[in-house]
N, C-alpha and C positions, 0 to 999 in steps of 0.2 A: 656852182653853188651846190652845196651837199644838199639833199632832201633828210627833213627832220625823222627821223625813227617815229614813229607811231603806233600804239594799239599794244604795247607788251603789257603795261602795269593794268590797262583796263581787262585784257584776256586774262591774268592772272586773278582778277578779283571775279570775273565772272564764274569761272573756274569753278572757285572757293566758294561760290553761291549756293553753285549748282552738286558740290560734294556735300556741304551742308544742306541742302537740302533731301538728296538723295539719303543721309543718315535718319533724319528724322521720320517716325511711322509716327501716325494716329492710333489710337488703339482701336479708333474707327472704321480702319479700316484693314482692321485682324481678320482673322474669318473667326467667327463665332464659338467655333471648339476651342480655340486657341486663348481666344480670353476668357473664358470660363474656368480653364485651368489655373488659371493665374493666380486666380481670389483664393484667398485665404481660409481653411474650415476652420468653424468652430463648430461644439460639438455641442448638441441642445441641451448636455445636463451643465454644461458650462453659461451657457447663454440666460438658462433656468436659475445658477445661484448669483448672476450678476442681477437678474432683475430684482430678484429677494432682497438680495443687497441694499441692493438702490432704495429698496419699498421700505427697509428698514430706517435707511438714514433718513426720506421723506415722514415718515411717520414720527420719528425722534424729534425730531424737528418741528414740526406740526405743535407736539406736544411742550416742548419748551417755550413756543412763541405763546401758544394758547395759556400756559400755565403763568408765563410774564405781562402777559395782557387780558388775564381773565376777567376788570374790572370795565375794559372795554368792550368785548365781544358781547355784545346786549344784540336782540336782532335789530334794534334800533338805530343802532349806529354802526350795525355790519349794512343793514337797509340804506342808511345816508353813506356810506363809505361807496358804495355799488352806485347808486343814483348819482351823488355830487363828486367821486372821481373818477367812476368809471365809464358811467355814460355821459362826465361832463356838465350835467344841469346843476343849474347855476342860481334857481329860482330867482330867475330874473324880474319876477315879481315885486317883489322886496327891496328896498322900502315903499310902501304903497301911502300917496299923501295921502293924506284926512280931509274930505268931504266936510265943510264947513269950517267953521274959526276952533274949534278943541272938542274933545271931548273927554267927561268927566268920568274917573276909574269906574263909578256904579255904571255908566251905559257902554261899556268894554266887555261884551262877554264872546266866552267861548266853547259851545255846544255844537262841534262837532269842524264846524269853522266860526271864524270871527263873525260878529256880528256887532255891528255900533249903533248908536244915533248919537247925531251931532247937532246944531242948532239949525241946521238946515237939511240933513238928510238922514234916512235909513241904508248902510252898506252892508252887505255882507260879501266877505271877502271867501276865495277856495284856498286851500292850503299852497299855494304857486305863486297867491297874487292877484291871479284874474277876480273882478269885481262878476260875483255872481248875482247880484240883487241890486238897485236904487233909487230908491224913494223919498219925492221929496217932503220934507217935515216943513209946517209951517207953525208948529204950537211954539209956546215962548218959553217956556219949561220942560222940555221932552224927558219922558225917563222910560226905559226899556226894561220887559221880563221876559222870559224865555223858558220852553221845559221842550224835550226835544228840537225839532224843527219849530213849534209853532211860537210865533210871537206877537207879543202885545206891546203896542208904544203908546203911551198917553202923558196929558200936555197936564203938568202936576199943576193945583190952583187954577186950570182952568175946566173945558168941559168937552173939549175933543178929546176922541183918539181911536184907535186903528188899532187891528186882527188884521193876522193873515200867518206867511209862514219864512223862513229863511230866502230863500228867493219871491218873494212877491206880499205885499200887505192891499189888501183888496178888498177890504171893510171898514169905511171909516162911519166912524157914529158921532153923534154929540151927547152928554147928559144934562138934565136940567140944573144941575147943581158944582160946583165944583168938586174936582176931584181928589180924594187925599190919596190912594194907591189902587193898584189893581195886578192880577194877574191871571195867568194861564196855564193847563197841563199840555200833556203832552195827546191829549185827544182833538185838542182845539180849545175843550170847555173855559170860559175865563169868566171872572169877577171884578168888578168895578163898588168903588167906595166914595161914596160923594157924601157933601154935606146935607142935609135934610131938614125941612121946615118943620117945626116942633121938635128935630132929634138933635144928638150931635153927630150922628154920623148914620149912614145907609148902606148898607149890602145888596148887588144885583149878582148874581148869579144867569149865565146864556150857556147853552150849549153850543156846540159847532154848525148848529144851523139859525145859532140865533135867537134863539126865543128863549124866552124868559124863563128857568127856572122855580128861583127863589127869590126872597128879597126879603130883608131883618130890618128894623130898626134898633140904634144903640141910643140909649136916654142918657145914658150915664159917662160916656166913651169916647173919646174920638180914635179912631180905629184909622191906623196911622201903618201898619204890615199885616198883609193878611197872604196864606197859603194854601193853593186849592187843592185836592187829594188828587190823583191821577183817575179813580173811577171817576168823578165828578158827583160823588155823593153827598161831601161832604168840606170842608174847611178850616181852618184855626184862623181866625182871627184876633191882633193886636192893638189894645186900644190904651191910651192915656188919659189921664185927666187931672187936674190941681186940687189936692186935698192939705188943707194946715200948712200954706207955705209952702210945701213939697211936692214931688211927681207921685204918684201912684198906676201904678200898670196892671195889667189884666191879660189875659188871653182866654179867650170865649171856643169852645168846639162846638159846632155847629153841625147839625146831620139837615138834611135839606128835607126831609120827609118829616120832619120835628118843626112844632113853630116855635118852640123855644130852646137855647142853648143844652146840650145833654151833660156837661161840663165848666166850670169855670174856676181857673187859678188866680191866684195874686203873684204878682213880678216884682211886689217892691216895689223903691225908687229907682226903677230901669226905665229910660228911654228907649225903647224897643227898633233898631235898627233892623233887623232883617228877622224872617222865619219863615219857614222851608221843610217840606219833608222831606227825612232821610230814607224814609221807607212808606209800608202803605198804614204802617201803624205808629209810627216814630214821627218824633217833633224836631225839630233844631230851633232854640229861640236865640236870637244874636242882643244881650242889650250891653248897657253902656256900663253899667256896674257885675254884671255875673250875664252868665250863660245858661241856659235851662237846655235839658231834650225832654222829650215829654212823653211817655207811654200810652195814648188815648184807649187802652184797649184796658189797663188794669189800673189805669188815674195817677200814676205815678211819675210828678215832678221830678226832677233830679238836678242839682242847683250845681254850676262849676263856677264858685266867688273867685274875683280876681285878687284878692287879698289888697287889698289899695295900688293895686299895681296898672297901668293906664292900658287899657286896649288901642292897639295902633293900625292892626289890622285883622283881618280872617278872609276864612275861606271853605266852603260847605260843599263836600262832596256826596252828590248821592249815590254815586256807582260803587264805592267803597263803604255807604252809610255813614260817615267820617267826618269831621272837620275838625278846623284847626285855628288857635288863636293866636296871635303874635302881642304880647303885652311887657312893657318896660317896665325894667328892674328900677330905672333910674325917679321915672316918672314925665321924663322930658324928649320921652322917645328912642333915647337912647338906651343899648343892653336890653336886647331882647329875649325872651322866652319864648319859646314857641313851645305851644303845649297841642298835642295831639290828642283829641278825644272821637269815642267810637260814642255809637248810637244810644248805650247804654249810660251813657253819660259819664264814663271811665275816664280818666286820664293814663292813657295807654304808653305815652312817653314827654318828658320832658326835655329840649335841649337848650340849655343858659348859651346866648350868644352873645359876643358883643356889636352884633348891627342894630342900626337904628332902622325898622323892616317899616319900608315905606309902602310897600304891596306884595302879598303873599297867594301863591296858588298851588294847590296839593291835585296833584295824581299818581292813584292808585298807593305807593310809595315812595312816595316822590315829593318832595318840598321845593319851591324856589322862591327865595328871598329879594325882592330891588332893594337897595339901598345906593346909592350916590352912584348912580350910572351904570352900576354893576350888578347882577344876579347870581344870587350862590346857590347852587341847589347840593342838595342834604336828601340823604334817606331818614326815613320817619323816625326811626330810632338813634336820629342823632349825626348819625357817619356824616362829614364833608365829603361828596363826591367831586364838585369843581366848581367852577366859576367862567363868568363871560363877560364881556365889556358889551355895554347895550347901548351905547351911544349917549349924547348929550341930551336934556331934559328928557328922561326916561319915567315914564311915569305912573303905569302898573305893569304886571307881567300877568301872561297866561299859558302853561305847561298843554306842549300838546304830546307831548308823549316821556317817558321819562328820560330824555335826553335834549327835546326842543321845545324852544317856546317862542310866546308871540309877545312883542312889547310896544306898548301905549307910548309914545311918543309928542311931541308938544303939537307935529305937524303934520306925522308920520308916522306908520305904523310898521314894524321892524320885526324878520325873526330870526330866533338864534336857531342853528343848526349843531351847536358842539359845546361842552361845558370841559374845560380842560384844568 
């Protein structure tokens, strides 16, 4: 029997291993002069106009994106661009339920963060989400005012209510009387307006420790908005009353070292909804037929009539001295106006729109309009800058910077990050 041949085709491939491997060098294991040779010079005035080069077309570049998107680059939304894609926050905060069964647009404000009352509680929310403050309300009509950090919450028609500040309300009191309004500066000082036996209405003036001030009686008035001056010297008070069938209104200045009024205007037949200082000598009166601001320094009223056209909303800036009115063309809410007026009582622009502005809040230059689930925001003198989908029953907004805002929700409180 023949023996099989064995081992030629395997020593042949081993062979072939071991040549190919014998060809290949690492450059690892060159000696050091040898690969140094190898590389390639370039010369540093060469290396010098490639950079320049380069520096050119990034600059070019630079400037075409920037001059294409000059409408974006706000630090504001270069600031959300960096925080929400770059480091990924997500404001996981948002949407934040609402503490109690709703809450109405007047007790929705926003001074520096949110801050609410609702039929059960005091929130104040941080710009993230996180619930800074909560306190619980037991009055049956709660309504909220705020100037800085300090706030006052009192039980309207009844005779509670609470001082204190953005995080913490830690004064509560009772009056003997019921209460028609009250408020606060930003020193703590605040005033309360009750009803009064032989008057129609009472002024108490407290400072931030407490103690009594001042205190008016109105014979004539029920003093329905009042605004306390930031020194705490002084006030505007707004009072209504029934004359021939009709309303008549008033606004009284008050200096608190005086026992009697140093001032007093007629409003007309204006229901007096809000008034506020724009400044430490400036007025803002919000009523139902015209708008006043008020000069207390040289007496000078200054009237903005709506020409029969319906106020549907506003909005009072004092950081800007500003506000702003929203009033339909149509009468039925629909076809808005919005008219920007400064301190002087100017009408500084007007923009005809066709929304029906269901809530409006002005910063700085900045407008944003709700209307049907949607928030448009506008520059003061008109421009549409964008718009945002704000969710289902959305029901006031409040601008936290000229690019975000926070919105009033049926159940929850929501915010936008982008107007596009």
């Amino acid at each position: 029997m023949k023996k099989k041949k064995s081992g030629k085709y395997s020593d042949r491939k081993t062979d072939k291993k071991r040549r190919r491997k014998r060809e290949v060098i690492s450059y690892e294991d060159m000696p050091l002069e040898e690969y140094d040779d190898d590389r390639t010079e370039i010369s540093k005035p060469a290396v010098k106009r490639i950079l320049i080069f380069a520096g050119i077309i990034l600059v070019l570049g630079l400037i075409t994106f920037a001059v294409a998107n000059r409408d974006s680059l706000t630090p504001e939304r270069i600031g959300n661009w960096f925080k929400y894609d770059v480091l990924g926050s997500k404001d996981t905060g948002f949407p934040v339920d609402i503490q109690g069964s709703g809450i109405t647009q007047g007790n929705f404000l926003y001074n520096g963060n949110i801050s609410y009352v609702s039929d059960t509680a005091f929130v104040t929310l941080s710009n993230d989400g996180n619930e800074m403050a909560y306190s619980q309300i037991t009055f049956a009509e709660p309504v909220i005012a705020a100037s800085g950090d300090k706030v006052i919450v009192y039980n309207l028609g009844g005779t509670g209510f609470t001082v204190g500040n953005q995080t913490e309300l830690s004064n509560t009191k009772d009056t003997k009387e019921d209460i028609f309004t009250a408020d606060i500066n930003s020193k703590g000082y605040y005033c309360v307006v009750t009803k009064a036996d032989g008057y129609l209405s009472k002024l108490y003036v407290y400072n931030n420790f407490n103690e009594k001030l001042y205190a008016y009686s109105f014979s004539d008035y029920y003093v329905t908005a009042v605004a306390l001056n930031n020194d705490g010297k002084s006030c505007v008070a707004c009072g209504l009353t029934g004359k021939d069938g009709s309303i008549s209104s008033v606004a009284y200045v008050l200096d608190f070292a005086k026992e009697e009024p140093i001032a007093t205007f007629s409003l007309d037949d204006n229901t007096i909804y809000d008034v506020e200082y724009l400044d430490g000598g400036t007025v803002c009166i919000i009523g139902s037929q015209a708008s006043f601001t008020l000069d207390i320094g040289s007496s000078n009223l200054n009237q903005i009539d709506y020409n029969q056209m319906k106020l549907t909303s506003f909005d009072i800036n004092t950081d800007t001295a500003s506000f702003v009115l929203s009033l339909s063309r149509s009468g039925d809410g629909r076809k808005c106006s919005l008219e920007y007026i400064n301190k002087s009582g100017e009408i500084v622009n007007v923009n005809d729109t066709e929304l029906s502005c269901e809530s409006i809040s002005l910063y700085k230059n900045r407008l944003a309009v709700l209307q049907n689930n949607t928030c448009y925001l506008f520059d003061t003198d008109g421009t549409k800058i964008g718009k945002a989908k704000t969710g289902n029953g959305s029901l006031a907004v409040k601008l936290d910077s000229p690019s975000t805002a926070y919105i009033l929700g049926i159940n929850e409180i929501r915010k936008i990050i982008e107007f596009k």
